[in-house]
N, C-alpha and C positions, 0 to 999 in steps of 0.2 A: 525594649520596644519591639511591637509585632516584626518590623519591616528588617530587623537584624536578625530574625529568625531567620534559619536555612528552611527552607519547605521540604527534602531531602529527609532533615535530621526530625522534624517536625513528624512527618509521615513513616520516619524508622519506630523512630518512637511509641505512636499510635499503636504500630506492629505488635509491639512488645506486650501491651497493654489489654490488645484483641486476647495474644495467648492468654495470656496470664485470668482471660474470661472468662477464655473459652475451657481452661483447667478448673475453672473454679465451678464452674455447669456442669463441665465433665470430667472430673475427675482421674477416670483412665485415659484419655487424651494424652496422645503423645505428640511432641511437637517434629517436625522437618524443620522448614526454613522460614522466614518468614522477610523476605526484602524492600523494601521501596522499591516502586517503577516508576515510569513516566509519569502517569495520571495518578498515582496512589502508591498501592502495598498491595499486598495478601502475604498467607499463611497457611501453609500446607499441614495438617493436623491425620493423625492416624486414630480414630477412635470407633473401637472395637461398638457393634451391634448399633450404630446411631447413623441414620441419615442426616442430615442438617438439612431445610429446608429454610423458608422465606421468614415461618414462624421462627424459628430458631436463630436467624436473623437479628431479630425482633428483641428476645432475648438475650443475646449475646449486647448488642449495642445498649442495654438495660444496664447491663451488669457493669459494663467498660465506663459510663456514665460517672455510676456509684464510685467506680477504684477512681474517677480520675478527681471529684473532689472530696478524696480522701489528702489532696494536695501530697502524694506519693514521689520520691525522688529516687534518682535515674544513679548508678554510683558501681564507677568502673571496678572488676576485681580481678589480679593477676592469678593466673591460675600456678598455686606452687608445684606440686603434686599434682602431676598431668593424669600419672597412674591410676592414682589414688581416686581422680575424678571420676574417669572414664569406668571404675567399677562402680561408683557411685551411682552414674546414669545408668550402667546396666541393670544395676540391684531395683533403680525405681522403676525400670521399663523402658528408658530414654534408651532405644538402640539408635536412633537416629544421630539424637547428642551424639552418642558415643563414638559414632560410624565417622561424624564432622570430625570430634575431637583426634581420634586418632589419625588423622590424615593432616592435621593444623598441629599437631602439640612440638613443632622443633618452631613454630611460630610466634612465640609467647601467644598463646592465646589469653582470652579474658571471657571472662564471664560479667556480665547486665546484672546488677539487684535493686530488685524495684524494693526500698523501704517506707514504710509508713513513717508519722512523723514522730514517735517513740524511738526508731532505730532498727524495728524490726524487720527483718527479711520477708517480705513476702512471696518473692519470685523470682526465681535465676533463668539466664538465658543464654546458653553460648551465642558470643556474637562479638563482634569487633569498634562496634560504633560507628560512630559518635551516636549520643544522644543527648538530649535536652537534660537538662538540671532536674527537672519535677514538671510534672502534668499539667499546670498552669496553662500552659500557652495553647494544651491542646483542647481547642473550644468546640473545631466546627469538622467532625466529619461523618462518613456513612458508610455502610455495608452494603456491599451492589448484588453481589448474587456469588453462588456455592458451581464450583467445577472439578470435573476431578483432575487428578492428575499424578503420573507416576512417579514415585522414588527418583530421583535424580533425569527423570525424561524420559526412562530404559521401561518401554513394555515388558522388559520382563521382571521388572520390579513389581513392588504393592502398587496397587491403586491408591492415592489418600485424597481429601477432601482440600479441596480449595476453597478458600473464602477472601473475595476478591475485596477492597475496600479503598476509600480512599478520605484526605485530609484535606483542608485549606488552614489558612491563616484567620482568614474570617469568614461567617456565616453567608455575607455578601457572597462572597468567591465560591462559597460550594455551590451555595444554592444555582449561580450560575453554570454553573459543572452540571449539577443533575439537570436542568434543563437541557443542557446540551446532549446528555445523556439520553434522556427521553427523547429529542430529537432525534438521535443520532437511531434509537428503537426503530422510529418510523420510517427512515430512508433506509434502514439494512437492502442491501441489495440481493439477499436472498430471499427473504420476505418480497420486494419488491419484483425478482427474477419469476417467484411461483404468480405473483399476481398479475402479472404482464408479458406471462408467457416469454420469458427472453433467454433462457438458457439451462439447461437441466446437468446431472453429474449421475450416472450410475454406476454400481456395484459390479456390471457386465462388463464396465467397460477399465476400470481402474477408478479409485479415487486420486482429486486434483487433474482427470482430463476433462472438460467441458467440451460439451454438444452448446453450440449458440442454435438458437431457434431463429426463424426468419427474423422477427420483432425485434430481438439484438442482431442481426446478422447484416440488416440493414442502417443499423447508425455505424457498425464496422465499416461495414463498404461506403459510406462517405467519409468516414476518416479517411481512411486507406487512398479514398480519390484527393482527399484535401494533400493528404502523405506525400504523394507522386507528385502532383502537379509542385509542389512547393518547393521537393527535395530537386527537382527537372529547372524552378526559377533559379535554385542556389546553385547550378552548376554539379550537382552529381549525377552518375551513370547508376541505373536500377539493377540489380543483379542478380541470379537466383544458383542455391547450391544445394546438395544432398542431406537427407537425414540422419546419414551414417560415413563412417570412415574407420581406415584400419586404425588399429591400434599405435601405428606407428607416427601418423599426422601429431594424434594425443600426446606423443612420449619426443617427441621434437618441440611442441608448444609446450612444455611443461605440467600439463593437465592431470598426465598419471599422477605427477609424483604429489601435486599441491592440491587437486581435485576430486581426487580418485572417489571419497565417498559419496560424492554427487552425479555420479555419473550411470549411468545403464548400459549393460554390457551384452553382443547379442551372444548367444548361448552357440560353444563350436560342438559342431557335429561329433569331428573327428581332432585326436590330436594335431594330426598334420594342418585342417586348417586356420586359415589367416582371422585374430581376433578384430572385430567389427563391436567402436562402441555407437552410439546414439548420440547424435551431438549437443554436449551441453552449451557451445556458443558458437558463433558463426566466423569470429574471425581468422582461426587457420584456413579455411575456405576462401575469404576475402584474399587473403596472405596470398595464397599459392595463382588465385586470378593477377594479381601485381604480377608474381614471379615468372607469370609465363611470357610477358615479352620487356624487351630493352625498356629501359628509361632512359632520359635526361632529366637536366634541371627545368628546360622549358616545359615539361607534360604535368610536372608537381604546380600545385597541388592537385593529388587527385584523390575524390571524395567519390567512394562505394558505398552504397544503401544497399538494405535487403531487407522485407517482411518474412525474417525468417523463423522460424518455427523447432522449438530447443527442447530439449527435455531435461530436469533436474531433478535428482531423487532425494525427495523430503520425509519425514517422519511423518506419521498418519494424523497425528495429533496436531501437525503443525498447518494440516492443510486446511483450507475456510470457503468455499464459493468462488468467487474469481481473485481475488484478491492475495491469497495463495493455491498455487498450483503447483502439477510436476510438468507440464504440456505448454507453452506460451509459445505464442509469438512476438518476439520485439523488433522494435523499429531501428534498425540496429544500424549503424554506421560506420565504416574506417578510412579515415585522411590519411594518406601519409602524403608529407610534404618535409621541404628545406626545416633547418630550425631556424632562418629567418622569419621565415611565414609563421611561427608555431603562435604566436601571440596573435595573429590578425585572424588564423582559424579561429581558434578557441573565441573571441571574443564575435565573432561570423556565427558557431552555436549558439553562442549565450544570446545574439539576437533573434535567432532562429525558435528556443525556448519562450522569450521574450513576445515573440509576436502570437506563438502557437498560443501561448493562456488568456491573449488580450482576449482569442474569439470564444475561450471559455468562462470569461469574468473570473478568471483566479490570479493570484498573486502569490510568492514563492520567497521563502526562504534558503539560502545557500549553506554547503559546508564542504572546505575539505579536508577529505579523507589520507590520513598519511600512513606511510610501510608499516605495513602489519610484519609482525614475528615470522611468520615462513612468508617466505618471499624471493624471486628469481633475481636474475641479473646484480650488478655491481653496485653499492653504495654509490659511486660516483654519480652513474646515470640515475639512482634514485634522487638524490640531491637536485640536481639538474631538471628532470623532471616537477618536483614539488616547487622550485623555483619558477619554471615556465609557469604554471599553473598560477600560483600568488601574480606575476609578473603585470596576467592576463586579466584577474582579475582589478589590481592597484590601479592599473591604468584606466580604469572607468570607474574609478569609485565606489569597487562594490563591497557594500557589507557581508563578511563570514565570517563563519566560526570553524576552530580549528578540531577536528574530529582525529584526535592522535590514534593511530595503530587501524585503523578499520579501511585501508586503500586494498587494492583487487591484488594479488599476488603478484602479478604484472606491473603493477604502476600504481600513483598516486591519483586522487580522481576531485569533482567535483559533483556533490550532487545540490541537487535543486528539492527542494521539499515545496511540492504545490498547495497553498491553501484552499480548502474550499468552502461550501456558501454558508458554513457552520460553525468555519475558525478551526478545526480539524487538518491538522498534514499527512503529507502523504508523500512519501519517496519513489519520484519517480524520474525525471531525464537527469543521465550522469554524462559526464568527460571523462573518458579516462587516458595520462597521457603514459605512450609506452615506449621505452627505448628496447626491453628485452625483447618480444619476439622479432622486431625486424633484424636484431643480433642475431636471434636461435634459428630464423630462417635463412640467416645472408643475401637480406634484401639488398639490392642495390641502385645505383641512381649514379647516370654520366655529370659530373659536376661540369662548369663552366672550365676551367682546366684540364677537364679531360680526364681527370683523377675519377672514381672510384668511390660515391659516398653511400651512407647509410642515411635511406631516411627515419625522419620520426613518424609516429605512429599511433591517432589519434582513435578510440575508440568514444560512441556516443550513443546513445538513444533518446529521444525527444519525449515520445509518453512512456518509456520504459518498457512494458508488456501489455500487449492487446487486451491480452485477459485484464487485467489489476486497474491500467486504466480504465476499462466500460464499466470495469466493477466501481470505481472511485465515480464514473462521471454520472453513474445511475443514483446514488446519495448525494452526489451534488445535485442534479437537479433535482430530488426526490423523485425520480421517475418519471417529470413531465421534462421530456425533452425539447430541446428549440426546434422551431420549423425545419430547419435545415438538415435535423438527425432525427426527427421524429417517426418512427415506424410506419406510422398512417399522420398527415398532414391537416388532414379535414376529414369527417365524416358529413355524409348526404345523408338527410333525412326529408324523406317527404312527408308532409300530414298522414294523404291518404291514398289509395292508387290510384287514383286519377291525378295525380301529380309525378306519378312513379315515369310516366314518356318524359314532361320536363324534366324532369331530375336525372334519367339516365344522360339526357342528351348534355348535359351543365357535367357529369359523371365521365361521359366519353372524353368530353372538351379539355378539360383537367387532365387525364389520363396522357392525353396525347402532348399537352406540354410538359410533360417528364412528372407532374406530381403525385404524390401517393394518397390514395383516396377509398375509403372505404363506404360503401354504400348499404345503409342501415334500414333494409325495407319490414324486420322485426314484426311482428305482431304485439309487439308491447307500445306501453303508452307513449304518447309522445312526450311527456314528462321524464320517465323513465330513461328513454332512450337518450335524451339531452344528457339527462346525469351522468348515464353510464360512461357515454362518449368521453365525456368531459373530467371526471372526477374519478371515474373505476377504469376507463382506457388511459387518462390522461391526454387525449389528442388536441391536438390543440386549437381548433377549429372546427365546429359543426354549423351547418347548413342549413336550412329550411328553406322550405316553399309550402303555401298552400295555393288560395284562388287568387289572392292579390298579386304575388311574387309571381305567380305563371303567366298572371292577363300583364304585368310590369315586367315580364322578363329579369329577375329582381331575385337576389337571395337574403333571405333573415339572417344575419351571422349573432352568434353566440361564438366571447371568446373566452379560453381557458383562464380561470383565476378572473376573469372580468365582465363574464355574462353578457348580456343585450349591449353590445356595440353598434347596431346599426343595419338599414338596408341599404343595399349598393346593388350595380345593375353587375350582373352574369360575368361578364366579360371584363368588366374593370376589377371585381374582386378576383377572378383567376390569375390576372395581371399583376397586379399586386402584391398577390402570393407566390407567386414566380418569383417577384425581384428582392420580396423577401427572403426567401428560400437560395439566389443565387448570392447575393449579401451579408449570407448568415447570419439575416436580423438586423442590423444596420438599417434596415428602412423596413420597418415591421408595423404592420395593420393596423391604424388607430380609428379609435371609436367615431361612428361620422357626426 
């Protein structure tokens, strides 16, 4: 039955299948690796003198067709003679095989044989499994696009060719995948970023640091006001710390030791002096604000916010537009409070989360993250931690999934994965809960007895990084943003000049109740200019007057995505779009 299919093992499989294609087209082709991911597979190929392109594409999925109803079976082989193999690969060309095999061979490793249904061998493949019985079940999939990419990630390995692909179960399923796919084409946010002027990336400046342009810089600064004002209802203090600190901050928070190759170091002059890294997060900063004066129990809980600004060093290949970076800003948080409180906080973000995505029509999947293999502080306080955490969530009923080994070095986390308007996730506000650094720093706190405690120590961010978010919420909305984030709000457009006096004065009026308003007195057609506004700006409002609307005191509105809505008088449509704009849509412009 389809449905006892692993999708997993389904998409391993495929893998298998590509190589075994893409040898038989190309003959000198030598295989890397070839895995299932999230959405699919690929398969890293090293093939001397040949680009692969779209056409080549074309032909591979040709050939993968042909092998799959040759009704071919999958059929596990122990490797006896590890040696033996590894000259084997070398004799044919397979340095890659060989380079896996010797690193795996105290493994039992195996080797994949795809046979025909004679018995014959027609294809081996170092690999581990699992796969499917025989090619039956693989009915529906496709080949997305050709990337490159290096020997094991290492720029200074080969370059080899990627050929990115993926499977479903049925035809239904894919086909809905490629449309997604295609959608997902047209929101790219760097496509979108050049076309809407909202933020640029140069060569002069380092790749993964972003310049935002006004056009983004403006739906920032009404986050940022939504940020304050909300973080101010919930009871936190807003904070601001440095971009740099000794090396010694690092090597007391544990950073050198668990962190180190993500971090930027400033360059010392002289041996004598003092090493300055660049900070890759903000809460030893937070930390040492706590530590500067007394506590009690009465002061806890106390919740620090900061729009603060980090730097993390990533591989070249790995950076993308806003979405990844080395430069961000996150909205970053630290509680520390009693461990009685530790469930009412946690469950205080999760509403906090909860309310932020109602005002962006998204919905969110949970998971938490558990101690990773290097990791600080005592087994005990990790336990305890993972424990609050579950505790926090069981008590409201919330659906997750357990995400074993991948918590921060620090602590065990939650994160939230936001859906957006395409069924697409995205990782972004986490909890993370920490007993280690208020240990490493000897925080303290006057208990009711008068004793002596440690508090805990909640680490958060709600959209995660400034950057990743505007990059995630530019694909969500495909780039027509709500009134309330929109770079320009409305555009004015007059017929002719003789309407340019009213339309300034309707232009000032607007201006002066806080709205953003662009005023389009163009030499292009009036046709033109509707469009552009509308469908090449994405604004979400444009304006008109000619002789009627001036002698009416009266605007023609045209709305985004809904055309001719209606004429309204001056003053009532400005009104309107205020209280739009202060509601963030909640009471938004309807057709008259």
């Amino acid at each position: 039955m389809e449905k006892d299919i692993d999708l997993h093992t389904l998409r391993h499989s495929c893998s298998h299948i590509m190589a075994q294609a893409v040898q038989n087209i190309y003959p000198n082709a030598k295989l890397a690796i070839g895995p299932a991911i999230d959405n699919g597979f690929y398969y890293d190929f090293d093939i001397e003198g040949v680009n692969l392109t779209d056409d080549d594409l074309k032909k591979i999925e040709d050939e993968m067709k042909r092998l799959i109803k040759m009704d071919l079976s999958f059929e596990k082989h122990y490797i006896e003679d590890v040696q033996a193999q590894i000259d084997e690969f070398k004799s044919q060309g397979e340095i890659y095989k060989a380079e896996l095999l010797e690193e795996h061979k105290n493994d039992k490793p195996t080797l994949y044989l795809t046979k025909d249904k004679d018995g014959n061998v027609l294809f081996n493949d170092l690999c581990a499994g699992p796969h499917l019985e025989n090619t039956r079940p693989i009915k529906a999939f496709k080949l997305l696009s050709v990337a490159g990419a290096y020997w094991r990630g290492d720029a200074k390995n080969k370059m080899l060719q990627r050929i990115y692909a993926t499977a479903f179960l049925t035809k239904e399923d894919l086909n809905s995948y490629i449309t997604m796919v295609e959608e997902a084409k047209k929101r790219d946010h760097r496509k979108l970023g050049t076309q809407l002027d909202l933020f640029s990336i140069h060569d002069e400046i380092g790749s993964g640091l972003v310049l935002w342009h006004p056009n983004l810089a403006v739906v920032r600064e009404n986050i940022e006001n939504y940020w304050r004002e909300e973080h101010r209802k919930r009871g936190y203090v807003i904070v601001n710390t440095p971009h740099i600190a000794k090396s010694k901050l690092w090597e007391i928070s544990g950073h050198i030791d668990h962190y180190r190759e993500n971090m930027f170091f400033v360059q010392k002059e002289n041996e004598e002096d003092e090493q300055f890294i660049i900070k890759p997060m903000n809460c030893p900063f937070h930390i040492l604000i706590y530590n500067s004066s007394r506590h009690s129990y009465r002061d806890l809980p106390i919740r620090m916010a900061e729009l603060g600004t980090v730097y993390r060093k990533e591989k070249s290949g790995a950076l993308g537009g806003l979405t990844r970076v080395q430069g961000f800003t996150q909205d970053d948080a630290h509680i520390f409070c009693t461990i009685e409180q530790l469930v009412n906080e946690i469950n205080e973000i999760i509403d906090f989360v909860v309310d932020a995505m109602k005002i962006f029509n998204m919905t969110f999947e949970v998971e938490l993250s558990t101690r990773p293999q290097s990791y600080v502080g005592s087994l005990e306080n990790w336990e305890k931690a993972e424990a609050g955490l579950k505790e926090a969530m069981d008590k409201r009923g919330m659906k997750y999934d357990i995400n074993e080994g991948d918590g921060a070095f620090y602590g065990p986390k939650i994160d939230f994965k936001f859906k957006d308007a395409i069924g697409r996730t995205w990782q972004c506000a986490t909890i993370q809960l920490d007993f280690n650094l208020p240990e490493r720093f000897d925080l303290k706190y006057v208990d009711k007895d008068g004793t002596m405690k440690t508090p805990v120590m909640l680490h958060r961010v709600i959209f995660g990084s400034m950057e990743r978010f505007h990059g995630i919420l530019v694909e969500h909305y495909a780039g027509a943003f709500p009134v309330w984030l929109a770079p320009y709000q409305a555009a004015i457009v007059p017929i002719s000049e003789r309407h340019n006096e009213y339309m300034e004065k309707v232009y000032a009026k607007m201006r002066s109740k806080g709205l953003r308003v662009l005023f389009d007195d163009r030499s292009e057609s009036m046709n033109y200019k509707i469009r552009d506004n509308l469908q090449n700006k994405k604004i979400p409002y444009v304006l008109i007057a000619g002789d009627k609307e001036l002698s009416d005191n009266t605007l023609s509105i045209r709305k985004r995505g809904a055309g001719q809505i209606g004429t309204m008088a001056a003053d009532e449509f400005i009104e309107k779009l205020v209280e739009e704009n202060h509601t963030k849509g909640e009471k938004e412009i309807k057709a008259q």
